[in-house]
ZAMARPA-744704 format. One line per field, with one value per residue (C-alpha): residue number from 1; residue in three letters; x negated, y, z. Coordinates in Angstrom, 3 decimals, padded with zeros to 6 digits, always signed. Example, Ala and Ser with C-alpha at 12.3 -4.5 7.8 and 13.67 -1.06 7.14 Angstrom:
2
seq	(1|2);
type	(ala|ser);
east	(-012.300|-013.670);
north	(-004.500|-001.060);
up	(+007.800|+007.140);
REM end
This chain:
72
seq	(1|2|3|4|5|6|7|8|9|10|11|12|13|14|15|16|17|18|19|20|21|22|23|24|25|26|27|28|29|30|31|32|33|34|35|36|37|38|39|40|41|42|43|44|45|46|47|48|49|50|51|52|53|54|55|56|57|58|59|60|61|62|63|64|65|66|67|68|69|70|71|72);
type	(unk|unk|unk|unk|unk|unk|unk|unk|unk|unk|unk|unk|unk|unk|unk|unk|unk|unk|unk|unk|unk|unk|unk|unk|unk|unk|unk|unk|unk|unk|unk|unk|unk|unk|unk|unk|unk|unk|unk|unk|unk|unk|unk|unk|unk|unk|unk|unk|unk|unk|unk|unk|unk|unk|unk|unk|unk|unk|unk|unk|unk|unk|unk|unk|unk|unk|unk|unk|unk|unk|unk|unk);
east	(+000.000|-002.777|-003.682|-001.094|-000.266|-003.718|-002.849|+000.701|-000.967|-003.293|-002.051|+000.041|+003.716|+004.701|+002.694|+005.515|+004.230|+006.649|+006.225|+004.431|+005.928|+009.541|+008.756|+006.662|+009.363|+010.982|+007.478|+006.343|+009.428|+009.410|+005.960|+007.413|+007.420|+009.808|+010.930|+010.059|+008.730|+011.030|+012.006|+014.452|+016.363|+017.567|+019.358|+020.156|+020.332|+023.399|+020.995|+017.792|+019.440|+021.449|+017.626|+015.936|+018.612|+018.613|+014.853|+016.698|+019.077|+016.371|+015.867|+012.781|+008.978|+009.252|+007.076|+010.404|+012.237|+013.815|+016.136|+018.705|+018.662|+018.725|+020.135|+024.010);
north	(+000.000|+001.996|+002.327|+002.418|+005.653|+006.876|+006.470|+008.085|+010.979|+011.734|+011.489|+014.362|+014.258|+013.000|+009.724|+007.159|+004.574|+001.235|-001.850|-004.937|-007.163|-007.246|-007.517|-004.573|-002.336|-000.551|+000.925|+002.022|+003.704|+005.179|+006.952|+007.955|+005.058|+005.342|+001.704|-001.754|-004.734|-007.492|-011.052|-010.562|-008.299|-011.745|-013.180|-009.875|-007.202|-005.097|-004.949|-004.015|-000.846|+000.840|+000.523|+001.702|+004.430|+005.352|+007.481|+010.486|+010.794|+010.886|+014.671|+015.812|+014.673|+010.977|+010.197|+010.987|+008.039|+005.885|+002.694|+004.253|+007.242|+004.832|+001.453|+001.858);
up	(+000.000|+000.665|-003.114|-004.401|-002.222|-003.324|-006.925|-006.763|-004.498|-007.366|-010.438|-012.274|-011.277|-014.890|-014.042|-013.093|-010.585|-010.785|-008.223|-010.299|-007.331|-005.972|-002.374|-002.445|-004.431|-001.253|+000.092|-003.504|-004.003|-000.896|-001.648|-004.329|-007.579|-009.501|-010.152|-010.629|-013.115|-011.508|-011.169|-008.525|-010.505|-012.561|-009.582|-007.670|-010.731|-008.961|-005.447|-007.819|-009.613|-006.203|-004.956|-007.449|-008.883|-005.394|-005.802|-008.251|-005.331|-002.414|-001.033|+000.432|+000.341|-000.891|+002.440|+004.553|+002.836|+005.122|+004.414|+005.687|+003.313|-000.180|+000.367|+000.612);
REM end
C-alpha cells in the first residue's frame, strides 16, 4: 500500500491509478485510484461498480475516505 500511495501521491492528477488485485481495491481507491482490473467483478459485478462508482461521489482529500462514506 505503501507504493502504491507513493505512486498516486506523485504522479499528475490526470494519471488514473486502478487496483491490479480485488482484495486490495478498497485501500487504492481510498488513496485515491480510480478503479479496478477485476475477477471478482464476474461473480459480484453489482458490489464491484457501487464501490468503485462510489470514488466520483467521495468529497474531500481521498485520504479521509472511510467505508462508511462509499459502500451503501
Amino acid at each position: 500500500m505503501t507504493q502504491i500511495a507513493e505512486a498516486i501521491n506523485s504522479v499528475p492528477e490526470k494519471f488514473l491509478v486502478f487496483s491490479g488485485d480485488d482484495a486490495v481495491t478498497l485501500p487504492v481507491i481510498a488513496l485515491g485510484g480510480v478503479g479496478v482490473v477485476s475477477v471478482a467483478s464476474n461473480e459480484i459485478p453489482h458490489e464491484m461498480a457501487i464501490m468503485t462508482r462510489a470514488r466520483s461521489t467521495m468529497t474531500g482529500p481521498p485520504r479521509a475516505a472511510s467505508i462508511a462514506n462509499i459502500w451503501p
